[in-house]
N, C-alpha and C positions, 0 to 999 in steps of 0.2 A: 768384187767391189773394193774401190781404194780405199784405205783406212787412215787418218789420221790420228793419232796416239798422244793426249797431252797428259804431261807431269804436272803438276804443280805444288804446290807447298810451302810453308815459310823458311825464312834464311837458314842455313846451317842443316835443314835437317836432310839432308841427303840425296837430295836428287838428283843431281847432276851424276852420281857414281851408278841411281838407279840408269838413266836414260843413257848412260854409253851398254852399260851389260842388257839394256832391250835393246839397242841400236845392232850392237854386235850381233845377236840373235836372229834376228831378223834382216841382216847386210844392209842395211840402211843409212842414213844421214838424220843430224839431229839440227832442228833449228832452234836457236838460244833466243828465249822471249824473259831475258833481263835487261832490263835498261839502262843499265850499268855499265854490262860487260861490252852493249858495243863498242867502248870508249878507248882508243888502244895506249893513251895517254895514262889511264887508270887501270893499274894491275894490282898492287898490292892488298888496296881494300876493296874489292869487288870480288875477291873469290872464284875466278876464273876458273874453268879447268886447266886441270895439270896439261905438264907438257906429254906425260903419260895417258892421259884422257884423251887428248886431243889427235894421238898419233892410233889410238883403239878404234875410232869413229869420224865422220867428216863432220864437223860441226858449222854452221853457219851465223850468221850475225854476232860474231867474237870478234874485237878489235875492228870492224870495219867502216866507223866513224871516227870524227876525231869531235876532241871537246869543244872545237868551235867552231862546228860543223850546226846546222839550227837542225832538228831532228825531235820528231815528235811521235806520238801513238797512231796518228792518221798513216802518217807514212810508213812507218813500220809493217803495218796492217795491210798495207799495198805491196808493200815489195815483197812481205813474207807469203802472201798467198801465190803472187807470180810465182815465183820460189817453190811451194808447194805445189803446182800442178807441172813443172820445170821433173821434180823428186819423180811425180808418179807417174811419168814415163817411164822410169828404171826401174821402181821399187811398189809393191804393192801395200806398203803401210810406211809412215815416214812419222817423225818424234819430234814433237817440240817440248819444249820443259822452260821454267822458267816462276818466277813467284813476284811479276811485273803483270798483277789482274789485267790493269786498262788496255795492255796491251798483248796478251793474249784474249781481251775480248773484241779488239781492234779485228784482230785477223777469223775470228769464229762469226762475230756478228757485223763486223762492218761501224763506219760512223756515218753519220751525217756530216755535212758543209758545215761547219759554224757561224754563225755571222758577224759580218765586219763591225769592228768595236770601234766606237766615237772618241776619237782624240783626245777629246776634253774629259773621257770619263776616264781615259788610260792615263791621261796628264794627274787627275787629281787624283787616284788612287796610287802610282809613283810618287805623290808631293807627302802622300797620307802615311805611306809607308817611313817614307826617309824621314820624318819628323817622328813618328811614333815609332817604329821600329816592329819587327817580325814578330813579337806576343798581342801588339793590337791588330796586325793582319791576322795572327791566326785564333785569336777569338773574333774575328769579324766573322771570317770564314765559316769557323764553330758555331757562330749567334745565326746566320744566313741561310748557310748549307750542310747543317750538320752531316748527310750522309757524304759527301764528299768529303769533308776532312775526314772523316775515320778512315778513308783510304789513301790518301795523298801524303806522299812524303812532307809530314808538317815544318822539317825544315828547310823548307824548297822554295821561298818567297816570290820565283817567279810564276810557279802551278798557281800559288793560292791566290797572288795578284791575279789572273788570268781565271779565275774561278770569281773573282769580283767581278771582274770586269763584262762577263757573260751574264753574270747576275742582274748587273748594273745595267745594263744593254736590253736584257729580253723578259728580264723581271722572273727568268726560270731557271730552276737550280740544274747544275750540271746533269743529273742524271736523265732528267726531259729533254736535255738537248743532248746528250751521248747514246739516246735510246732512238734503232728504226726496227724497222721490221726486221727479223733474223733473215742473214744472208742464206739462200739456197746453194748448196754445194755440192757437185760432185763428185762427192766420199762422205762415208761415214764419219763419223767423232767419237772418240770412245775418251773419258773424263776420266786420271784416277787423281788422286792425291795420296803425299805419303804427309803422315803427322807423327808424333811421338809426343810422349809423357810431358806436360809444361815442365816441369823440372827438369827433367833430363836435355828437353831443348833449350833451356836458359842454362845449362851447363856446358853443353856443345856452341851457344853463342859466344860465351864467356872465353871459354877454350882457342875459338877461333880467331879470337880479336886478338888475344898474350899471343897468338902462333903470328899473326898478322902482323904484332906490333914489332914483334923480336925481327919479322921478315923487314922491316926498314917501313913501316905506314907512317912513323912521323916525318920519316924522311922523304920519303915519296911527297906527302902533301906540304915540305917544305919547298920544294921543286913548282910545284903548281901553285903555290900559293899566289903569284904575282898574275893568275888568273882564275883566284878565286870565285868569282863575278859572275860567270861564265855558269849557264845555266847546268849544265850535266857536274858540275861540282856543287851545288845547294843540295846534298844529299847526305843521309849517315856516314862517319869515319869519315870522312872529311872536313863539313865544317866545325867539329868539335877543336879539332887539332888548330882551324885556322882562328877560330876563335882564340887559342892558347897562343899561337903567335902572334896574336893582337894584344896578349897582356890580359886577358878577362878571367883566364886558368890557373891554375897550375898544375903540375907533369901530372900527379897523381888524381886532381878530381877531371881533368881531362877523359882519364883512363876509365873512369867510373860513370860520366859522361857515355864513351863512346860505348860502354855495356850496355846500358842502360836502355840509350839510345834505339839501339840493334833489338835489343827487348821486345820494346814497344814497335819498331817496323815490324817485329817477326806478327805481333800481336793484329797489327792493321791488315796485314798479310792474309787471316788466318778469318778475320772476319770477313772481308771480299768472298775468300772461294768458302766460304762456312755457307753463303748465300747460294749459292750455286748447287741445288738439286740435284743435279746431271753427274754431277762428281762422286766416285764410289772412293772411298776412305779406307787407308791400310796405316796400322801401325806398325810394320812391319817390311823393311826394302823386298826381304825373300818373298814373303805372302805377297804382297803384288805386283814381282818377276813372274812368281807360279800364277797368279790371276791373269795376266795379261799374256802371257805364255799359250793357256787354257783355253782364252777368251780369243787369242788373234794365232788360229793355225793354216 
């Protein structure tokens, strides 16, 4: 029986170094279900793997978009399952990892079609936004659909538009329309998660943003900024920064900003797969290398 192996977890806490030392073990390939990373525009603040990770194991969906590319969770979810029964012809268990829930639920459960949105409802929540600004999108969002924002990058204005606008359209919140019947698959699915101490992962988020920042992130998103706009940049570590180059910051509460920030994704992170049954829970990288080791021989 093929097996499929998913990582998951919130930002920073290690899983990317888990999922090359199972890849390696196992001779396999890893698929990246970060939403981020497929961006090859965006390196510094996405936390890629290293160029030493990358040359350990074959990773896929790293760098193989660009930011102005339209790309979304439906697609992702298509391409990566092609992809995955592509793996298991060669391989009899294959790795995805990644702490992008929708879209590792894109490729386990499938989506439905969504339905066509009404001009006039897309016109006036556009007119609602640029008049009021992104804290009245996202306490609308909040007041509407509360379980969707607790997952959705809240500063990402065009998700939350597009969470209106579905609302506005079907009168039903995202999770009725992102819910079919689970997909039947071909291989099994074995669920782990790695988590760690809240402290200690708000000290390794902290950590990684000064390692980030010293790596050139303001300068990076000075480089993009003249495409700020651009849906795959409305995300952590970035808009913080572009907001500063707008004059709304400065260098230091930026900084505290961008911690902050990263916090609270790790936090939204944490409640999605906290939902999820299926996933067996290690605070520890070794304890489940040795579990999944145990578990897939």
């Amino acid at each position: 029986m093929k097996r499929l192996l998913v990582i998951v977890g919130p930002t920073a806490v290690g899983k990317t170094a888990v999922a090359v030392s199972i890849a390696e073990k196992f001779h396999t390939e890893i698929i990246s279900a970060d939403s981020r990373q497929f961006f090859r525009e965006l390196n510094v603040g996405t936390a890629k793997p290293s160029a030493q990770e990358l040359s350990r194991a074959t990773h896929h969906f790293i760098n193989s978009k660009s930011i102005h590319d339209t790309y979304d969770a439906g697609q992702f979810g298509r391409e990566a399952l092609d992809l995955i029964h592509k793996l298991f012809k060669k391989y009899d268990t294959a790795v995805m990892v990644g702490g992008s829930g929708l879209y590792i639920q894109a490729v386990l459960e499938g989506f439905d079609d969504l339905p066509r949105i009404n001009n006039g409802i897309r016109k006036k929540i556009q007119l609602a936004y640029e008049t009021n600004g992104i804290e009245w999108l996202q306490e609308e969002v909040k007041k509407t659909d509360p379980d969707f924002f607790l997952s959705v990058d809240q500063k990402n204005p065009q998700r939350l538009m597009r969470a209106l606008e579905l609302l506005q359209t079907t009168g039903r919140p995202m999770k009725e329309l992102r819910v079919k019947k689970k997909s039947a698959h071909p291989f099994s699915i074995v669920k782990v998660g790695l988590n760690i101490a809240r402290e200690r992962l708000y000290e390794r988020i902290d950590s990684r943003m000064d390692a980030m920042i010293t790596s050139g992130l303001f300068e990076e998103a000075r480089q993009l900024y003249p495409f700020k706009n651009t849906n795959a940049l409305q995300t952590v570590g970035y808009s913080e920064i572009f907001d500063h180059l707008d004059g709304l910051h400065d260098y230091s509460e930026t900084i505290r900003l961008l911690k902050r920030n990263s916090r609270r994704y790790a936090k939204r992170q944490l409640t999605w797969f906290l939902r999820d049954k299926e996933i067996t829970w290690f605070d520890s990288a070794a304890e489940l290398i040795a579990w999944v080791s145990e578990r897939i021989k």
